[in-house]
C-alpha positions in Angstrom: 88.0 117.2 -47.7 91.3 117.5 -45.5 92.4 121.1 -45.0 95.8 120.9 -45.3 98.5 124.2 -44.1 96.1 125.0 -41.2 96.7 125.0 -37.7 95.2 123.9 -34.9 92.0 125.7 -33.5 93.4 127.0 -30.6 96.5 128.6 -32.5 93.6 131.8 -33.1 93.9 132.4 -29.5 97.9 132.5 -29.2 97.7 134.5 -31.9 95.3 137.2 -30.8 97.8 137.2 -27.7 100.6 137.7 -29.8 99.2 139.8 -32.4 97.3 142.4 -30.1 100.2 143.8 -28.1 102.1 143.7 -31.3 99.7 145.5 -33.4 99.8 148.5 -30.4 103.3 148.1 -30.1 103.7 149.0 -33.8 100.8 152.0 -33.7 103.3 153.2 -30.7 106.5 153.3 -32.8 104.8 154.3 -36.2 103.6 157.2 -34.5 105.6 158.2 -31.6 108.8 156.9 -32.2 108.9 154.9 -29.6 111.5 152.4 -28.1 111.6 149.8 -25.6 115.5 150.5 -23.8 115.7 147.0 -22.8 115.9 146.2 -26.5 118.5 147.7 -27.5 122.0 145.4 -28.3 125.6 146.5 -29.2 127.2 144.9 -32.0 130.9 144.7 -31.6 131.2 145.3 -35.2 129.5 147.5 -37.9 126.2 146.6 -38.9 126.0 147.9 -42.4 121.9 146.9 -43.3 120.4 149.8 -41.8 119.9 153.0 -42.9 119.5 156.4 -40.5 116.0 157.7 -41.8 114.4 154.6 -40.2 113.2 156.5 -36.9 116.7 156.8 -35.4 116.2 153.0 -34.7 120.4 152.6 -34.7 123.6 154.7 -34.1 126.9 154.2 -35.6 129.7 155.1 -33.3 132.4 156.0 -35.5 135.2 155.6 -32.6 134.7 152.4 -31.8 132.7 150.8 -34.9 130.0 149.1 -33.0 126.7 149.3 -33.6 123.7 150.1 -31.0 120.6 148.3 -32.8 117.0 149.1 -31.0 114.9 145.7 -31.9 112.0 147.1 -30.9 110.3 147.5 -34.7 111.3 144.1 -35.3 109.9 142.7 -32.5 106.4 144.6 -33.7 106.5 143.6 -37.1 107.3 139.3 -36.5 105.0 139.2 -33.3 102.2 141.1 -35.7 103.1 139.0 -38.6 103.0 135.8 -36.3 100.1 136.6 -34.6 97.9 137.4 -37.5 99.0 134.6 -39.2 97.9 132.3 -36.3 94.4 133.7 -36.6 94.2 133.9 -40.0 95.4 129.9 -40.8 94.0 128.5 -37.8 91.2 126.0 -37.9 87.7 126.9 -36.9 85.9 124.1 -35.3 84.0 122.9 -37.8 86.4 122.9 -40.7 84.2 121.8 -43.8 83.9 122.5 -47.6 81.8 125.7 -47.0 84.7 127.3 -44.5 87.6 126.3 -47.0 85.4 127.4 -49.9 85.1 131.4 -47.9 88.5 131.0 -46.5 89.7 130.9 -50.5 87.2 133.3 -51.3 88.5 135.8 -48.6 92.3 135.2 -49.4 91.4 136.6 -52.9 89.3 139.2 -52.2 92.0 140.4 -50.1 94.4 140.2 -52.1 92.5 142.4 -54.7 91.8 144.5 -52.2 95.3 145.1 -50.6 96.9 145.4 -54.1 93.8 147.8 -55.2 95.0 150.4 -52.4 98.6 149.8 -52.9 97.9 150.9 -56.8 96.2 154.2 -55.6 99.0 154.6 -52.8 101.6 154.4 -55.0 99.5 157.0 -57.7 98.7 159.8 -55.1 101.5 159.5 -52.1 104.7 159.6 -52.4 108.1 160.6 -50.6 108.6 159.6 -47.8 105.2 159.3 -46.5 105.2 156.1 -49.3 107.5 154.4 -46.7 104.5 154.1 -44.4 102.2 153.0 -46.7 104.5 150.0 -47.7 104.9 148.8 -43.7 101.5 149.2 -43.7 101.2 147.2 -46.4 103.3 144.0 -44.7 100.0 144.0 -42.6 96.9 144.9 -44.6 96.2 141.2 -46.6 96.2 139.6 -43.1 94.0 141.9 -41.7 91.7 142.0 -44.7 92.0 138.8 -44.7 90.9 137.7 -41.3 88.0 140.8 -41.0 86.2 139.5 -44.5 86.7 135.9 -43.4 85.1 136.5 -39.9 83.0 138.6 -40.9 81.5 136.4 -44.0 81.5 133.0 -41.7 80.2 134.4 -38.4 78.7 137.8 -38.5 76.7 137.6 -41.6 74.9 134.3 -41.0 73.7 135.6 -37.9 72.3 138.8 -39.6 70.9 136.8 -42.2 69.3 134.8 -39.5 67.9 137.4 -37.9 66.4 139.3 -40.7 64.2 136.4 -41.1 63.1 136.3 -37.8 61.8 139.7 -38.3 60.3 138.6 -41.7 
């Protein structure tokens, strides 16, 4: 059977590349604030889809009626996003029935999962600690995802394996 939407094998390793210094890049500004100077842009005109509780990420100048954007959230998010996605759809070696029938299995579980802990998120936090658990939440079926997938395809076979050895 022909996997189709998958990409190559070695996609898993550009995307740990990406993903990675993403992923820390993220941690960094979801808890320290923290921006990269070099990328931050002026608009010459009024950028009106932002919002000023979102970490002090842009400033309006009212004089002028630019806009000074820091894209350094945005560049956490799509290289994260990118990146996990790369490791998650990318081809293992041996791409047979049993891999596309745990790769399906996976997907759902965390699905159920993700949407599991977004129910109880949404029951006990709220405010505006809710707006982290929804970024969060951009990220959390892909890494579910990609943990239960590895973790069903490699890990456990080996401990399996190995508990019979013992036997």
């Amino acid at each position: 059977m022909e996997a189709r939407f998958l990409f190559p094998h070695h996609y898993k390793l550009i995307g740990w590349i990406i993903a990675i210094p993403s992923l820390a890049l993220g941690l960094f500004i979801m808890l320290g604030n923290y921006e990269l100077d070099w990328l931050t842009v002026k608009l010459p005109f009024h950028y009106y889809f932002t919002d000023t509780f979102t970490f002090g990420s842009s400033k309006v100048s009212t004089d002028e009626e630019i806009s000074v954007l820091n894209l350094t959230d945005e560049v956490a998010s799509v290289g994260t996003i990118i990146g996990l996605l790369f490791v998650a759809f990318s081809r293992v070696k041996i791409e047979d029935e049993y891999v596309s029938k745990i790769r399906l299995e996976s997907l759902q579980w965390a699905i159920y999962l993700n949407f599991g802990l977004l129910i109880l998120a949404t029951i006990f936090i709220h405010g505006s600690a809710f707006f982290n658990v929804i970024v969060y939440n951009m990220f959390t079926p892909l890494l579910f995802f990609i943990i239960r997938f590895h973790y069903i395809l490699f890990i456990k076979p080996s401990f399996e394996a190995s508990k019979q050895l013992k036997a």
